[in-house]
C-alpha positions as CSV (number, residue, x, y, z in Angstrom):
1,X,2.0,5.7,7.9
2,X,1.4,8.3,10.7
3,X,0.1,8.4,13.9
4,X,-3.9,8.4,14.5
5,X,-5.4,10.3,16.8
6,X,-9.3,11.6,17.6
7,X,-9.5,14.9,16.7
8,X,-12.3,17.3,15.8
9,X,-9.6,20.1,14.8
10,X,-9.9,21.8,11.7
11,X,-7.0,20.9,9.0
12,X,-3.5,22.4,9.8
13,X,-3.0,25.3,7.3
14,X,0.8,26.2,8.7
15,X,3.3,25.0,6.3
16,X,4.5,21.4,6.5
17,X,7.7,20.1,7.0
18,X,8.8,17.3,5.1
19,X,12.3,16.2,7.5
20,X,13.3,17.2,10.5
21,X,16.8,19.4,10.1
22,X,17.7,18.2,13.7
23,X,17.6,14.8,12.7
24,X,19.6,12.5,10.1
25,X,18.0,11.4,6.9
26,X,18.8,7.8,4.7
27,X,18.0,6.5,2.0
28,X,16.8,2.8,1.4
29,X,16.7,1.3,-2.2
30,X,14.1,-1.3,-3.6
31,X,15.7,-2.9,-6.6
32,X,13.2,-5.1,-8.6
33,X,14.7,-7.3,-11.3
34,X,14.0,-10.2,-13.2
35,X,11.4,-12.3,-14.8
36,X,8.3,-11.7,-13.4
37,X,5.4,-13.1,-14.7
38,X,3.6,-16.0,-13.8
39,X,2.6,-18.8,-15.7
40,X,-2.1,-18.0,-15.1
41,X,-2.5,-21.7,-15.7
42,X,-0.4,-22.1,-12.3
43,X,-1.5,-18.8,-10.1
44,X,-5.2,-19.0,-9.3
45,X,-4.5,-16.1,-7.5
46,X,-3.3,-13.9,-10.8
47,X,-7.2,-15.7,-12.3
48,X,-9.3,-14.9,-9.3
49,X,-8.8,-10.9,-10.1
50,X,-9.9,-11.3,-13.3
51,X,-8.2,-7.8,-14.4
52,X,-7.7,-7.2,-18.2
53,X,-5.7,-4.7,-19.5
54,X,-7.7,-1.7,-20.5
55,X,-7.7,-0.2,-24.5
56,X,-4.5,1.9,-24.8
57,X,-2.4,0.5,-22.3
58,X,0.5,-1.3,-22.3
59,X,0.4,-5.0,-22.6
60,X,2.3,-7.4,-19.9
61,X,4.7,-8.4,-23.0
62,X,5.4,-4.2,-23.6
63,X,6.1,-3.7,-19.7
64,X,9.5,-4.3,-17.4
65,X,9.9,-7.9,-18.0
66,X,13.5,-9.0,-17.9
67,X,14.1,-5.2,-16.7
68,X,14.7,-3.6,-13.3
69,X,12.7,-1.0,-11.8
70,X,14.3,0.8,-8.7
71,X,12.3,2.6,-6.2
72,X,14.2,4.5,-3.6
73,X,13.0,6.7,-0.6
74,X,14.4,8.9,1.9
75,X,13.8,7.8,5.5
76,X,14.0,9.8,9.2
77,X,13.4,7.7,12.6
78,X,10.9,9.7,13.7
79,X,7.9,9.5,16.3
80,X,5.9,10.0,13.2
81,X,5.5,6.7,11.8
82,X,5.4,7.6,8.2
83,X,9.2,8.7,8.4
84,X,10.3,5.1,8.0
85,X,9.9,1.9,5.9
86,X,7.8,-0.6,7.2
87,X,8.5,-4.8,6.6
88,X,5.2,-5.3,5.3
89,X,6.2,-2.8,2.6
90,X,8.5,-4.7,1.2
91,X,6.1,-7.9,1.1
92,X,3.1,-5.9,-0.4
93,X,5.6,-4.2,-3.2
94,X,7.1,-7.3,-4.4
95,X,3.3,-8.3,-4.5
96,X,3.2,-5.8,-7.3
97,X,6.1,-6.5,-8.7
98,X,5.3,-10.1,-9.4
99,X,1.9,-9.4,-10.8
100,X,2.8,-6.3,-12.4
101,X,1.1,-7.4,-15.3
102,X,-2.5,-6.8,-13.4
103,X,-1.5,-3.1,-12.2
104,X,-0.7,-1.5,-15.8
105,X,-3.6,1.1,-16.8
106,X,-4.9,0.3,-13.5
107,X,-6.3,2.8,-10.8
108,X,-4.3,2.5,-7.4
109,X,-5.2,3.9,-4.1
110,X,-2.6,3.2,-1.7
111,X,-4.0,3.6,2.6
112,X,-1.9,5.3,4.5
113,X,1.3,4.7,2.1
114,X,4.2,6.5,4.2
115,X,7.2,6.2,2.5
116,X,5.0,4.7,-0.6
117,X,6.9,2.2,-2.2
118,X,4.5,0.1,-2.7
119,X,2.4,3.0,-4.8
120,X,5.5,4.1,-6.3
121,X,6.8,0.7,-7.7
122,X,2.8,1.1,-9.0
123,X,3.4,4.2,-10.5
124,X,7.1,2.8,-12.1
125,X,4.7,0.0,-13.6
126,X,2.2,2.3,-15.3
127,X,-0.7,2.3,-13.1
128,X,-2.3,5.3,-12.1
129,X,-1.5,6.0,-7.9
130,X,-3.1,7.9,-5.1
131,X,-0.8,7.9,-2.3
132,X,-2.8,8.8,1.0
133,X,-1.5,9.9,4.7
134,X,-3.1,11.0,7.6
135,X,-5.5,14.3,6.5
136,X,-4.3,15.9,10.1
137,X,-0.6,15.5,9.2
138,X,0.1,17.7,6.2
139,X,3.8,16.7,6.5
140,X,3.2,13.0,6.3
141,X,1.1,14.0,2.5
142,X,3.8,16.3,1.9
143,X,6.5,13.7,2.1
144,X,4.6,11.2,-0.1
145,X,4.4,13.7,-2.5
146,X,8.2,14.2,-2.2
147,X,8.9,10.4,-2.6
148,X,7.1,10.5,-5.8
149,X,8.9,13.0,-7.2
150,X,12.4,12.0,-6.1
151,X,11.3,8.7,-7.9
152,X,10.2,11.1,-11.4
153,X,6.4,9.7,-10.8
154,X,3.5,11.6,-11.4
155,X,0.9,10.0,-8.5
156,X,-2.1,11.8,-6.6
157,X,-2.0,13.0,-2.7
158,X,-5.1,12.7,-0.3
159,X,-5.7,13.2,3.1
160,X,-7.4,10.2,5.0
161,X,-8.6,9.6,8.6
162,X,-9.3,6.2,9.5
163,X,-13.2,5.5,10.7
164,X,-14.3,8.3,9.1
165,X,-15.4,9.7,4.9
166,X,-13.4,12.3,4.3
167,X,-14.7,14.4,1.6
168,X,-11.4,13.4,-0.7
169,X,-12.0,10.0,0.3
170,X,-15.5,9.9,-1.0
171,X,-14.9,11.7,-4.7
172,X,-12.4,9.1,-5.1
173,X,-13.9,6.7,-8.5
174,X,-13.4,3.8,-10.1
175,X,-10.7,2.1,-8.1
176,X,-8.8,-1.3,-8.7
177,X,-7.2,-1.6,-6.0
178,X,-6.3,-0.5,-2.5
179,X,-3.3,-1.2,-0.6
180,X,-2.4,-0.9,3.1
181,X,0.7,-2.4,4.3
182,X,0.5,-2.6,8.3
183,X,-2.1,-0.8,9.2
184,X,-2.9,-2.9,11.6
185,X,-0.2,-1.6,14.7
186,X,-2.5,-0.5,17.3
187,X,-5.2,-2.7,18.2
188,X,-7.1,0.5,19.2
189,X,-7.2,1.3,15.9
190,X,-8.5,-1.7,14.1
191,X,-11.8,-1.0,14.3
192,X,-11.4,2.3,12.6
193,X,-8.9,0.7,9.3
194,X,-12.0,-2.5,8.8
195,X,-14.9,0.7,8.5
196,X,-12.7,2.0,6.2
197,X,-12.1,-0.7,4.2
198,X,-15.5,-1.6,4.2
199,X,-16.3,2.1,3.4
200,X,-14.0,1.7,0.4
201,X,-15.6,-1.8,-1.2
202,X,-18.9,-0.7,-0.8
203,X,-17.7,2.2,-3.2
204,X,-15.5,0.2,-5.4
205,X,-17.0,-3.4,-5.3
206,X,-14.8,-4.8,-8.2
207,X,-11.3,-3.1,-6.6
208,X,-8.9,-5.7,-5.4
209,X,-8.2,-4.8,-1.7
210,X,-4.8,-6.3,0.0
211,X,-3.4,-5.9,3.4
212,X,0.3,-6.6,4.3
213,X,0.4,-7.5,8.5
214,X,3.5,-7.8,10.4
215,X,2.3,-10.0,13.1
216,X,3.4,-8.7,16.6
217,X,1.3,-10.4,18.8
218,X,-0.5,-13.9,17.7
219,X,-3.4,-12.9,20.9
220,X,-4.4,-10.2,18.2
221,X,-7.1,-10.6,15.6
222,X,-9.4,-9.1,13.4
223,X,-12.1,-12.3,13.0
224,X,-15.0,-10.7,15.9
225,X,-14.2,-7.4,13.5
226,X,-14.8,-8.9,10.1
227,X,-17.9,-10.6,11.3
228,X,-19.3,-7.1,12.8
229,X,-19.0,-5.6,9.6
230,X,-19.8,-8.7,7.0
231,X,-16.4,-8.8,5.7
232,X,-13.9,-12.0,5.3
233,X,-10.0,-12.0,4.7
234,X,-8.4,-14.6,2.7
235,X,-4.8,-15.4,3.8
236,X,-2.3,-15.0,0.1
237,X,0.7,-17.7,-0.1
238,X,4.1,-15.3,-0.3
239,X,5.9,-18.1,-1.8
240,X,3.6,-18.1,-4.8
241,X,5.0,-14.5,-5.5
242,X,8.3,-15.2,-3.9
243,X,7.9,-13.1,-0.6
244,X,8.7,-15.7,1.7
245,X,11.9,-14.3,2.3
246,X,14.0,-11.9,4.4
247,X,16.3,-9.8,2.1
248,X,13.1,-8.6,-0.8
249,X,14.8,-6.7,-3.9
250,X,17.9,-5.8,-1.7
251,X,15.9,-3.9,0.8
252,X,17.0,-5.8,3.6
253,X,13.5,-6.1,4.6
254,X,11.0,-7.6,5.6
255,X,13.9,-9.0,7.3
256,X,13.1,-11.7,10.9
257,X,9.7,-10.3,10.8
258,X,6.8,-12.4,9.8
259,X,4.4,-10.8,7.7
260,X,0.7,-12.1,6.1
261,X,-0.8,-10.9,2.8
262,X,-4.4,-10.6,2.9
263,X,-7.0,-10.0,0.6
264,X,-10.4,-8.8,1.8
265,X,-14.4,-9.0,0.2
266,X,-17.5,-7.9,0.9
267,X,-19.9,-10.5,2.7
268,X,-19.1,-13.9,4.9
């Protein structure tokens, strides 16, 4: 994710940079492997979506079971958030992984997706991705764009600015589900990321809308928020998808960190 800042700028038209050449660049690899799919009759959680695969897609028994996928992306420490991978990353990807089932034919819009694993394990999985970054950053949208193709996945690019409708934002349709993995960094900001998910479920009431938080401070939280704008957030049990722990796919992440999963609806 990048940086937010209030800006009434137009777009930057200059060409972006994807890496700093005065700075070193690594790469981290995601390794997903295994059997994957839940038994519904013991995951309410796989039930409650209620998401059927479409006519012409693949079925769960056609995907990656008993396969590995590997997602890997190049990372920069850099002032610019978006440079790096993020713990909750890792939570919110192995999220997909373990209900990959649910994301095949699907439509994906991923908030803010920096380094976009989590929309690029989506892609890997046959769902169809829009990776997003801040709409003032071309560099941030430009490295998404490069992440996907260094992973040979065809996914769409937007810009986004959080508390307001862009105009790619808004001719976005028929969405299944939106992703944000920690979004929630600067308590300035919240405000801002809840009208913009509320923005999005308004437009896409039957999309399935999660949130990976790395908690950082336990004074912060988003309940006077939800109530303002008639939303509620129901907390997701990572051991039922086997995130509860601190080295996910070989990552080395989320690592000491404590992260939630969240899923958020319309209405109290």
């Amino acid at each position: 994710m990048s940086k937010r800042r209030r800006s009434s700028e137009s777009l930057p038209t200059s060409e972006p940079t994807i890496f700093s050449s005065s700075r070193k660049t690594f790469e981290r690899k995601f390794c997903f492997a295994g059997e994957t799919f839940p038994n519904p009759a013991a995951d309410s959680t796989v039930h409650s979506f209620q998401l059927l695969s479409r006519p012409g897609t693949r079925s769960p028994a056609e995907s990656a079971e008993g396969e590995s996928v590997e997602v890997v992306v190049s990372e920069e420490i850099d002032v610019d958030y978006s440079c790096y991978t993020w713990p909750s990353s890792a939570v919110m990807a192995q999220y997909i992984w373990f209900h990959q089932e649910n994301f095949i034919g699907r439509t994906v819009l991923e908030v803010s997706s920096g380094t976009s694993v989590p929309g690029i394990l989506a892609a890997k999985l046959g769902a169809s991705v829009i990776l997003s970054e801040y709409a003032m950053n071309p560099s941030a949208i430009q490295r998404c764009k490069f992440q996907a193709e260094n992973n040979e996945v065809s996914v769409r690019t937007i810009g986004v600015i959080w508390g307001q409708v862009t105009h790619e934002l808004a001719q976005l349709q028929d969405l299944d589900f939106i992703l944000l993995s920690d979004v929630f960094y600067e308590p300035s900001h919240f405000e801002d990321v809840v009208f913009t998910i509320r923005f999005l479920l308004e437009r896409h009431p039957n999309a399935v809308c999660l949130s990976a938080y790395q908690i950082r401070d336990e004074k912060w939280s988003l309940h006077f928020l939800l109530n303002k704008w008639n939303m509620t957030a129901k907390k997701l049990d990572l051991e039922s998808f086997d995130a509860d722990r601190a080295d996910i796919a070989g990552s080395h992440l989320p690592g000491s960190v404590e992260i939630d999963l969240y899923r958020f609806f319309l209405g109290q």
